[in-house]
C-alpha positions as CSV (number, residue, x, y, z in Angstrom):
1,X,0.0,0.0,0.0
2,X,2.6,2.1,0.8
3,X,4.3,1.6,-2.4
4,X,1.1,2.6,-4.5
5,X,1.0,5.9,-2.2
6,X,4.2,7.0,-3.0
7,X,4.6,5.7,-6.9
8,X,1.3,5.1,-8.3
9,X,0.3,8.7,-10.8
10,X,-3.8,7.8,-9.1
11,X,-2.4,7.7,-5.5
12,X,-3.7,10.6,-3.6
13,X,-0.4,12.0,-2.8
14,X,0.5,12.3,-6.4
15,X,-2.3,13.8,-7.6
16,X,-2.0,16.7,-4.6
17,X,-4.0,16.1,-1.6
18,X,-2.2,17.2,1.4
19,X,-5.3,16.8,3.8
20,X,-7.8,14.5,4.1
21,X,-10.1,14.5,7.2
22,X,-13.1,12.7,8.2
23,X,-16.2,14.7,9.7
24,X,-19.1,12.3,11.6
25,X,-22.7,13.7,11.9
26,X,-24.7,10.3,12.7
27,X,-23.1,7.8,14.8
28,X,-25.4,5.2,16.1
29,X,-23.6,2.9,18.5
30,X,-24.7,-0.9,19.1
31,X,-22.4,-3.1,21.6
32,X,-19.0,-3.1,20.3
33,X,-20.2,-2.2,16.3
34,X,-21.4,1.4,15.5
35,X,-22.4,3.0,12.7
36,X,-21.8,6.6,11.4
37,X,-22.1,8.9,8.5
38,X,-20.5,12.1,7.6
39,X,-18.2,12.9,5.0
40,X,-14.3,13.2,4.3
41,X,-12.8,17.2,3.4
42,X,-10.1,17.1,1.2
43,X,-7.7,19.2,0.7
44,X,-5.2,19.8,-2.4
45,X,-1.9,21.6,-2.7
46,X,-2.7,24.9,-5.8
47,X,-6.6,24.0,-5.1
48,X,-7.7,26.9,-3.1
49,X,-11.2,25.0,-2.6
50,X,-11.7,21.9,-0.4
51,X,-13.8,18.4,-1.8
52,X,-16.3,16.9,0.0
53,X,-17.3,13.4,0.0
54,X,-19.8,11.7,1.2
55,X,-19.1,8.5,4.4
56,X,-21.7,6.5,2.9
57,X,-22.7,5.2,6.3
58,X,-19.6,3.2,7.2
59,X,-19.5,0.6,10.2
60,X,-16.6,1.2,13.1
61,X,-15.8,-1.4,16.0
62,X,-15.0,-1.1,19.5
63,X,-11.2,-3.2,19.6
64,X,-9.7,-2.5,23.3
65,X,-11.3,0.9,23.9
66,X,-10.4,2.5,20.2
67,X,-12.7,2.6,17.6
68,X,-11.5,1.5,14.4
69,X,-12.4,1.0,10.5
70,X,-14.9,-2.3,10.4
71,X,-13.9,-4.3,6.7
72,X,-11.4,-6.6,5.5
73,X,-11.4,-8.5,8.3
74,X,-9.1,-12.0,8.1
């Protein structure tokens, strides 16, 4: 992963962003799993104006009292 960050020309750090932060507005906790919504701001270097994205409604997990990204679990 790192390697496509630094090398790949599609990689977000090659094509400018210098920012990318994640802003929650619904977060509905169940147990351990929760699930939130928001959107990500991004930011690029000569882009004076920021891009939002929508979250899409993502699912987080409770691992040892940090909440963390729920997906490619193996």
């Amino acid at each position: 992963m790192e390697q496509f960050f630094r090398s790949d020309p599609t990689s977000p750090i090659q094509m400018g962003v210098t920012s990318y932060e994640a802003t929650v507005t619904v977060f509905e906790a169940h147990g351990d799993k929760a699930y939130i919504d928001g959107f990500f701001i991004e930011k690029a270097k000569g882009d004076a104006n920021a891009g939002n994205f929508p979250m899409f409604f993502q699912q987080i997990v409770n691992e040892h009292g940090q909440w963390k990204w729920f997906g490619n679990q193996k």
